[in-house]
C-alpha positions as CSV (number, residue, x, y, z in Angstrom):
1,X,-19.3,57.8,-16.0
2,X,-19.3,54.1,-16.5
3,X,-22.8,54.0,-17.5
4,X,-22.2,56.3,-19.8
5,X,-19.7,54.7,-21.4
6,X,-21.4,51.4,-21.4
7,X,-24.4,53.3,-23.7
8,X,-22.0,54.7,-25.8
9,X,-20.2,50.9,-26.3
10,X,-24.0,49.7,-27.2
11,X,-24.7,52.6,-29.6
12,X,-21.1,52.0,-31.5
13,X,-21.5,48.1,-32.1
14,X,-23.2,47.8,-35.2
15,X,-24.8,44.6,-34.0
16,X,-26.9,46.5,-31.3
17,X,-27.2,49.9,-33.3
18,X,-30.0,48.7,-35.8
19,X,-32.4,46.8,-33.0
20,X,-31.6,50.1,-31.2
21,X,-33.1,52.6,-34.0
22,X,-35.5,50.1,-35.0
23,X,-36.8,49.9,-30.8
24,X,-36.8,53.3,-31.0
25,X,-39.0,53.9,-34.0
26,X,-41.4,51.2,-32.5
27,X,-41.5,53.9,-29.5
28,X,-42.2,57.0,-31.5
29,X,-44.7,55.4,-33.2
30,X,-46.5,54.1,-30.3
31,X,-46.7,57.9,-29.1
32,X,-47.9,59.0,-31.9
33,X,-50.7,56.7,-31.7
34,X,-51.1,57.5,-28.5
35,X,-51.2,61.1,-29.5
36,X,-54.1,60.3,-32.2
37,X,-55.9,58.2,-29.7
38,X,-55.9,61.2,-26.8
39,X,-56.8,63.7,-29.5
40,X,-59.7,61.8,-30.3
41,X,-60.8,61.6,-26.5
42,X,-61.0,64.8,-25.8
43,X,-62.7,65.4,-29.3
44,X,-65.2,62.8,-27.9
45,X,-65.6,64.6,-24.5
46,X,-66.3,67.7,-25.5
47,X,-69.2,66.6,-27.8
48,X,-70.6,65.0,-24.8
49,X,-70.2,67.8,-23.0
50,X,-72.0,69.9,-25.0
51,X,-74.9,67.4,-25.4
52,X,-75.1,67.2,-21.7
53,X,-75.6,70.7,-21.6
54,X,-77.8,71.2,-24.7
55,X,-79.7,68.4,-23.0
């Protein structure tokens, strides 16, 4: 329980609350970079794939 408290104390103080949100938007962002970038992978593999077998 007291770690749960303690991460409730940091998401109440308003000092810590906005560098909170604003770490966590730097996270989702990342993923969804990371998302685009992985899409585009396997986009990239299969076309190989296929010219490796069309070749």
């Amino acid at each position: 329980m007291n770690i749960i408290e303690r991460i409730g104390k940091i998401l109440s103080d308003r000092s810590t609350n906005p560098r909170f949100i604003s770490s966590l938007r730097k996270v989702k962002e990342a993923d969804r970079v990371t998302e685009s970038i992985n899409k585009q992978l396997k986009e990239l593999d299969k076309k190989m794939r296929r010219q490796t077998v069309n070749s």
